[in-house]
N, C-alpha and C positions, 0 to 999 in steps of 0.2 A: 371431460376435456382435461382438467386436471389430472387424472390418473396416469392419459397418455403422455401429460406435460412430465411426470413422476418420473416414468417410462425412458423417455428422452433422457433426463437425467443419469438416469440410475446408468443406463448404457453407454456413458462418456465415460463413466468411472475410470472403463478400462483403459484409454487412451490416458490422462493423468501423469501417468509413468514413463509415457511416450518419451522417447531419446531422441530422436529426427527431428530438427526444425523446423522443416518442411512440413514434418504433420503438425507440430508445434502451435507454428503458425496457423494451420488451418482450423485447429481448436481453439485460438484466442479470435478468432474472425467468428467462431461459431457463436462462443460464451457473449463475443459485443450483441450479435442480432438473439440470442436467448435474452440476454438483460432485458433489451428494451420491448420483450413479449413477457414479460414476469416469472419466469422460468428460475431463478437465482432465488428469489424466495421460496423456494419448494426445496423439500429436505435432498439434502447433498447440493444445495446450492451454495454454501460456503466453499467445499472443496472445488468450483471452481476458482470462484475469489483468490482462495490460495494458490493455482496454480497460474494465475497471471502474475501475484504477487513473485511466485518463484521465478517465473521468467526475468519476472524485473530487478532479478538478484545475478544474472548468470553474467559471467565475468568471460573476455574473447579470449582463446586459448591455442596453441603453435597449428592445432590441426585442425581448424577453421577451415571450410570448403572455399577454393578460388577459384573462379570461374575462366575457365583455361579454352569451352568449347560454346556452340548454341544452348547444348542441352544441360551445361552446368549455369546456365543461366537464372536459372529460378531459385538455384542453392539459394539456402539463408542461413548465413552465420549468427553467430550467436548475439552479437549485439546488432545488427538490424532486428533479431529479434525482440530484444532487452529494449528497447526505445520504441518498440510496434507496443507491447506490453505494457508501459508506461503510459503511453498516450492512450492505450485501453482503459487502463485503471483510471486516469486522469476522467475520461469520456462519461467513463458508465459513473462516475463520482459528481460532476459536476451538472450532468444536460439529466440526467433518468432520475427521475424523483424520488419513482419508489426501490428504488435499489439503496435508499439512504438507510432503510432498517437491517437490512444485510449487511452492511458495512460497517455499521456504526451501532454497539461498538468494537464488533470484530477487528479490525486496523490494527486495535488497539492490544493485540495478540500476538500481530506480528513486530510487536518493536522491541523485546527480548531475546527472541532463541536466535542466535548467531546465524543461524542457516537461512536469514534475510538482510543480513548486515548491508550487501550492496542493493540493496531495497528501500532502504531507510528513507532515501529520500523520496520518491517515490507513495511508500507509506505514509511519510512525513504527510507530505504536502495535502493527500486527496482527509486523512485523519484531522488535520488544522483546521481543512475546507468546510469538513462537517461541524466537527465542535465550534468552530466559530457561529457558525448558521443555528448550531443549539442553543448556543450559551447567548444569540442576541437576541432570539424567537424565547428565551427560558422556558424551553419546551422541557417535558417531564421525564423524554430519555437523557439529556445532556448527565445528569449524573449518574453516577455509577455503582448500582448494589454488587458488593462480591460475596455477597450471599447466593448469590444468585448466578452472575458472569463468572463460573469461579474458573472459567479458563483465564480474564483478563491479567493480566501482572499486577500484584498489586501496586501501593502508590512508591513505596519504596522503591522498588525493582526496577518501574518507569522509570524514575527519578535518576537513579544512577547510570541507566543507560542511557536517555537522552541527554545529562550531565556528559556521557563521554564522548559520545557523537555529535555535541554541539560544538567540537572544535572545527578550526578551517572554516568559520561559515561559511566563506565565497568559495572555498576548492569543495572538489567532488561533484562536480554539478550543481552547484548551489545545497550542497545537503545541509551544512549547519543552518541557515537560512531555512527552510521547511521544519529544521525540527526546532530551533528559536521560535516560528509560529505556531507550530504542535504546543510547545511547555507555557507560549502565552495563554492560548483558547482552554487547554485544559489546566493550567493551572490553578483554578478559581475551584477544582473538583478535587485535586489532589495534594494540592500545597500553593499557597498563598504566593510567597515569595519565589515559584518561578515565574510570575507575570512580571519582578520588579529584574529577575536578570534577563529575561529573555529580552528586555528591550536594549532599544540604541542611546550609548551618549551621544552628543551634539558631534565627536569626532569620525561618529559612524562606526563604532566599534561599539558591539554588544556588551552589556553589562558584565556578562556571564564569563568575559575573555581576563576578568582580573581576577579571579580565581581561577582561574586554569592556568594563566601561566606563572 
Protein backbone atom coordinates (compact mmCIF):
# COMPACT_ATOMS: atom_id res chain seq x y z
CA UNK A 1 0.00 0.00 0.00
CA UNK A 2 2.74 2.12 0.60
CA UNK A 3 4.36 1.88 -2.56
CA UNK A 4 1.08 2.90 -4.36
CA UNK A 5 0.84 5.76 -1.49
CA UNK A 6 4.75 6.57 -3.06
CA UNK A 7 3.09 6.35 -6.56
CA UNK A 8 0.30 9.03 -5.94
CA UNK A 9 2.97 11.14 -4.71
CA UNK A 10 5.57 11.03 -7.15
CA UNK A 11 2.70 11.78 -9.92
CA UNK A 12 1.53 15.31 -8.31
CA UNK A 13 5.06 16.30 -8.77
CA UNK A 14 4.09 17.30 -12.22
CA UNK A 15 1.25 19.55 -11.40
CA UNK A 16 3.63 21.62 -8.56
CA UNK A 17 4.35 24.09 -11.36
CA UNK A 18 0.85 24.35 -12.27
CA UNK A 19 -0.03 28.25 -13.18
CA UNK A 20 -4.15 27.85 -13.27
CA UNK A 21 -5.85 28.35 -10.10
CA UNK A 22 -8.31 26.42 -10.92
CA UNK A 23 -5.99 23.48 -10.98
CA UNK A 24 -4.22 25.15 -8.00
CA UNK A 25 -6.97 24.98 -6.08
CA UNK A 26 -7.92 21.51 -6.85
CA UNK A 27 -4.16 20.30 -5.73
CA UNK A 28 -4.42 22.12 -2.31
CA UNK A 29 -8.12 20.19 -1.73
CA UNK A 30 -6.02 17.07 -2.82
CA UNK A 31 -2.78 17.56 -0.56
CA UNK A 32 -5.74 18.42 2.63
CA UNK A 33 -7.44 14.76 2.12
CA UNK A 34 -3.70 13.11 1.32
CA UNK A 35 -2.65 14.81 4.90
CA UNK A 36 -5.12 13.37 6.79
CA UNK A 37 -4.37 9.61 5.04
CA UNK A 38 -0.42 9.89 5.84
CA UNK A 39 0.57 10.38 2.34
CA UNK A 40 2.88 13.82 3.32
CA UNK A 41 5.13 11.61 5.27
CA UNK A 42 6.19 9.61 2.33
CA UNK A 43 9.29 11.00 0.28
CA UNK A 44 8.16 14.19 -1.93
CA UNK A 45 5.89 14.87 0.79
CA UNK A 46 7.50 18.08 1.69
CA UNK A 47 7.25 19.41 -1.90
CA UNK A 48 3.70 19.45 -1.26
CA UNK A 49 4.02 21.40 2.11
CA UNK A 50 5.91 23.82 -0.05
CA UNK A 51 3.57 24.35 -2.42
CA UNK A 52 0.62 25.37 -0.14
CA UNK A 53 3.26 27.40 1.52
CA UNK A 54 3.80 29.21 -1.99
CA UNK A 55 0.21 29.69 -2.56
CA UNK A 56 0.21 31.34 0.73
CA UNK A 57 2.71 33.89 -0.66
CA UNK A 58 0.81 34.88 -3.98
CA UNK A 59 0.13 38.41 -3.98
CA UNK A 60 -3.54 39.72 -6.39
CA UNK A 61 -2.39 41.15 -9.61
CA UNK A 62 -4.28 43.79 -12.66
CA UNK A 63 -5.17 40.25 -14.58
CA UNK A 64 -6.94 38.62 -11.93
CA UNK A 65 -10.03 36.62 -13.59
CA UNK A 66 -13.57 38.43 -13.13
CA UNK A 67 -16.38 36.70 -13.38
CA UNK A 68 -18.30 38.68 -16.11
CA UNK A 69 -20.49 35.20 -17.21
CA UNK A 70 -22.05 31.64 -15.54
CA UNK A 71 -19.11 29.94 -16.62
CA UNK A 72 -16.53 32.33 -15.35
CA UNK A 73 -17.93 31.62 -12.20
CA UNK A 74 -15.77 29.00 -10.68
CA UNK A 75 -12.52 31.38 -11.72
CA UNK A 76 -10.26 31.67 -8.65
CA UNK A 77 -8.18 34.46 -8.30
CA UNK A 78 -5.41 34.65 -6.71
CA UNK A 79 -6.07 35.54 -3.39
CA UNK A 80 -9.20 33.34 -2.70
CA UNK A 81 -6.61 31.22 -3.34
CA UNK A 82 -3.83 32.70 -0.95
CA UNK A 83 -6.56 32.44 2.04
CA UNK A 84 -7.93 28.64 0.87
CA UNK A 85 -3.95 27.89 1.27
CA UNK A 86 -3.63 29.50 4.52
CA UNK A 87 -6.53 27.90 6.20
CA UNK A 88 -4.84 24.64 4.57
CA UNK A 89 -1.75 25.11 6.07
CA UNK A 90 -3.46 26.34 9.32
CA UNK A 91 -5.78 22.76 9.23
CA UNK A 92 -3.36 20.13 8.45
CA UNK A 93 -1.04 22.08 11.40
CA UNK A 94 -3.40 22.18 14.06
CA UNK A 95 -6.37 19.16 13.86
CA UNK A 96 -3.60 16.09 11.99
CA UNK A 97 -1.24 15.04 14.47
CA UNK A 98 0.99 13.11 12.46
CA UNK A 99 1.77 15.67 9.94
CA UNK A 100 3.58 17.53 13.07
CA UNK A 101 6.98 15.50 11.82
CA UNK A 102 6.57 16.86 8.39
CA UNK A 103 6.41 20.28 9.36
CA UNK A 104 8.33 20.58 11.99
CA UNK A 105 11.04 21.52 11.45
CA UNK A 106 10.53 22.06 7.86
CA UNK A 107 8.52 25.70 8.53
CA UNK A 108 11.38 26.51 9.66
CA UNK A 109 13.07 26.70 6.01
CA UNK A 110 10.70 28.67 4.90
CA UNK A 111 11.26 31.83 6.84
CA UNK A 112 14.39 33.03 4.90
CA UNK A 113 14.40 32.92 1.07
CA UNK A 114 12.42 36.05 0.08
CA UNK A 115 10.24 33.99 -2.44
CA UNK A 116 7.83 33.32 0.82
CA UNK A 117 7.98 36.83 2.27
CA UNK A 118 4.07 37.19 1.82
CA UNK A 119 3.97 33.74 3.62
CA UNK A 120 5.54 34.83 6.64
CA UNK A 121 2.63 34.92 8.56
CA UNK A 122 1.21 32.12 7.63
CA UNK A 123 4.39 30.25 8.29
CA UNK A 124 4.74 32.30 11.27
CA UNK A 125 1.84 31.18 13.03
CA UNK A 126 1.26 27.18 12.15
CA UNK A 127 5.72 27.14 13.15
CA UNK A 128 4.94 29.06 16.80
CA UNK A 129 1.90 26.37 17.02
CA UNK A 130 4.31 23.52 16.91
CA UNK A 131 7.28 24.90 18.85
CA UNK A 132 5.10 26.00 21.37
CA UNK A 133 3.47 22.32 21.69
CA UNK A 134 7.36 21.09 21.72
CA UNK A 135 8.88 23.29 23.95
CA UNK A 136 5.88 22.69 26.79
CA UNK A 137 5.71 18.62 26.04
CA UNK A 138 10.17 19.05 26.03
CA UNK A 139 9.82 16.75 23.58
CA UNK A 140 13.30 15.56 22.07
CA UNK A 141 12.58 17.21 18.36
CA UNK A 142 11.78 20.90 19.82
CA UNK A 143 15.65 21.38 19.47
CA UNK A 144 17.46 21.62 16.54
CA UNK A 145 20.70 19.77 15.28
CA UNK A 146 22.28 21.63 12.08
CA UNK A 147 24.23 18.93 11.64
CA UNK A 148 21.87 17.20 10.54
CA UNK A 149 18.69 19.86 9.34
CA UNK A 150 21.38 21.53 7.31
CA UNK A 151 18.60 22.84 5.05
CA UNK A 152 17.26 24.93 8.39
CA UNK A 153 18.61 28.78 8.58
CA UNK A 154 20.87 28.83 11.03
CA UNK A 155 20.26 30.81 14.30
CA UNK A 156 21.63 33.94 12.97
CA UNK A 157 19.81 34.17 9.68
CA UNK A 158 16.40 33.37 11.58
CA UNK A 159 17.36 35.95 13.87
CA UNK A 160 17.74 38.72 11.52
CA UNK A 161 14.91 38.03 9.55
CA UNK A 162 12.24 37.58 12.03
CA UNK A 163 14.04 40.91 13.51
CA UNK A 164 12.86 42.46 10.28
CA UNK A 165 9.51 41.08 9.74
CA UNK A 166 8.46 41.80 13.31
CA UNK A 167 7.72 45.16 12.43
CA UNK A 168 3.81 46.43 12.00
CA UNK A 169 2.83 43.66 14.48
CA UNK A 170 -0.99 44.42 13.98
CA UNK A 171 -0.65 45.41 9.87
CA UNK A 172 -0.22 42.79 7.36
CA UNK A 173 -2.80 40.54 8.67
CA UNK A 174 -1.51 40.31 11.94
CA UNK A 175 1.95 39.09 10.70
CA UNK A 176 4.25 40.74 13.26
CA UNK A 177 2.11 39.14 15.87
CA UNK A 178 2.79 35.36 14.52
CA UNK A 179 6.21 35.99 14.02
CA UNK A 180 6.55 37.86 17.87
CA UNK A 181 4.97 34.07 18.84
CA UNK A 182 7.46 32.17 16.48
CA UNK A 183 10.76 34.25 18.25
CA UNK A 184 9.08 33.46 21.72
CA UNK A 185 8.56 29.44 21.34
CA UNK A 186 11.74 29.08 19.55
CA UNK A 187 13.66 31.45 21.32
CA UNK A 188 14.71 29.24 24.21
CA UNK A 189 16.63 27.05 21.00
CA UNK A 190 18.15 29.71 19.27
CA UNK A 191 18.78 32.73 21.53
CA UNK A 192 17.68 33.64 24.89
CA UNK A 193 16.82 37.07 24.56
CA UNK A 194 14.09 36.76 21.83
CA UNK A 195 11.71 35.47 24.45
CA UNK A 196 12.36 38.94 26.45
CA UNK A 197 11.59 41.08 23.15
CA UNK A 198 9.09 39.20 21.68
CA UNK A 199 6.88 40.09 24.62
CA UNK A 200 4.28 42.91 25.51
CA UNK A 201 4.79 46.02 27.70
CA UNK A 202 1.83 46.77 29.86
CA UNK A 203 1.03 49.69 26.86
CA UNK A 204 0.60 46.75 24.45
CA UNK A 205 3.37 47.38 22.40
CA UNK A 206 5.96 44.67 21.94
CA UNK A 207 9.35 44.94 23.50
CA UNK A 208 10.92 44.37 20.27
CA UNK A 209 9.36 47.96 18.78
CA UNK A 210 12.23 50.01 20.85
CA UNK A 211 14.74 48.93 18.79
CA UNK A 212 13.21 49.13 15.71
CA UNK A 213 12.27 52.47 15.75
Amino acid sequence: MDTKKSLIVSGLKILLSETNNQVKKMLAQTVTSMAHHEYLGLEGGHLLIEFIVRQCALTSGADEPIAKSPVDRDAVNSLQLRQMCENVLQLITTTIEHTESVLWPYLLECIVPPQYTEAMGSVCRSAAYLANKKRTANADDYELDYEILVNVPKPAAMISRLLVMAGRPHGSGARGLHVLNLMKDIGPIINEDLVELSEFRNDGIPQIDQILV
